[in-house]
N, C-alpha and C positions, 0 to 999 in steps of 0.2 A: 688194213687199218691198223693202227698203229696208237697207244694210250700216248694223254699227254703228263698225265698225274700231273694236272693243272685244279687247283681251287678253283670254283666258280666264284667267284664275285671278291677273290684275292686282290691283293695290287695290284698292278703291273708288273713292276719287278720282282716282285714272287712271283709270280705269272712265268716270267722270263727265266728266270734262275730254276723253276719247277720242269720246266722244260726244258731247258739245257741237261739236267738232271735226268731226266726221265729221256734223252735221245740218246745220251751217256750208257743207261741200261739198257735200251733198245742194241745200241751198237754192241756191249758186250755179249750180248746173248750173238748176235748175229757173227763175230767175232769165232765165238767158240764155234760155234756150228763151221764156219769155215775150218778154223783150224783142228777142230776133231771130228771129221764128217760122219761120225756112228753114231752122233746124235740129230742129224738128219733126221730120222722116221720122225722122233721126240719131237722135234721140232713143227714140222709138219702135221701131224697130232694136236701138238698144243694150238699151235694158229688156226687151224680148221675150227676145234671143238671153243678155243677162247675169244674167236672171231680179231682175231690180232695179236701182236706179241705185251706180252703182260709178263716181263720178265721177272718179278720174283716167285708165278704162279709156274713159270719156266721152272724154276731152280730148284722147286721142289722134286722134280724129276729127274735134273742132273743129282741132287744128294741122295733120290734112293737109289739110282744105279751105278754110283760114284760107290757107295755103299756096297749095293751089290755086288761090285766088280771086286772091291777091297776082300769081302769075306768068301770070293770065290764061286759066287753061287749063280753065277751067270757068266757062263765059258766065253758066250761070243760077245761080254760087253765090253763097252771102252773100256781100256784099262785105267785102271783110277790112278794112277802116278801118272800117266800124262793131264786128265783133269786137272789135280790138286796144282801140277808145273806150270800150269795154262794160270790158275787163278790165282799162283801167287805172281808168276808175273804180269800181271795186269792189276793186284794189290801193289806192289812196288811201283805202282805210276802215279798213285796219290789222285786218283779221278775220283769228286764225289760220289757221282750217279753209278759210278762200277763200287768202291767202297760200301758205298749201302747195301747193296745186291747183294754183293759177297758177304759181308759180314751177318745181314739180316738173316737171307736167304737161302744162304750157304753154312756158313758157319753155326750161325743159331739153329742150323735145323739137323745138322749134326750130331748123331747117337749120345744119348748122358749113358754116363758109368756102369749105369746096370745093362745098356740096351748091347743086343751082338752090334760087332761094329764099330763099339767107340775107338779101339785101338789105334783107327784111321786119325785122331788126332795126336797121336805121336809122330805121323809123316808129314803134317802141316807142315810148308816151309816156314824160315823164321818170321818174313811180316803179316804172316795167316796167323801161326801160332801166337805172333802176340796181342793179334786184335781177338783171336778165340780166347785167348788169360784172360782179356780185359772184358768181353759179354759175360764170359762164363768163368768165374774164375776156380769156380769147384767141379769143372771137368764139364 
């Protein structure tokens, strides 16, 4: 099962464009999982326990291990330069439904200035880092 982040009693065309949107986040979670299969288990975890993919409830798991991975504290995880490589390019494809994900889910939920960790936004590629200037513009 699968969300549709569908309004109940929306238009139509919101209707339409919410799910366009919300297949758009489905695919990019599904996307990464192919293309960095060490978040397989993660993955599988979250579908089991979330009874379907809820990809921004996803993404808070790729940024603590993303994190993780950064501050070295987890030997066997993904390494986080291929994450961040994965998400900026699929940020340079100008998709709504992955834009949101990434920016909300991803980027917003990214270590502030005091927390371990933040330094991973200096490796932000350039269209990550300038959509993280523009949520957060004081780090």
């Amino acid at each position: 099962m699968t969300t549709t982040g569908e309004t109940p009693g929306a238009a139509p065309g919101l209707r339409s464009a919410q799910s366009v949107q919300s297949a758009q986040s489905v695919q990019l979670v599904s996307d990464l999982v192919t293309r960095i299969p060490e978040f397989r288990d993660v993955y599988e975890n979250h579908v089991f326990h979330q009874g379907g993919v809820h990809p921004h409830v996803f993404f808070w798991d790729v940024v603590q291990d993303t994190v993780r991975s950064f501050l070295g504290e987890s030997p066997c995880a993904t390494d986080w330069r291929r994450t961040l490589a994965f998400l900026e390019e699929q940020s340079c494809r100008g998709v709504l439904g992955v834009d949101e994900v990434i920016v909300t889910s991803f980027l917003g939920d990214l270590p502030s200035p005091h927390e371990p960790g933040h330094a991973i936004v200096q490796q932000l590629g350039p269209v990550m880092a300038a959509k993280f200037v523009r949520i957060r513009p004081l780090g």
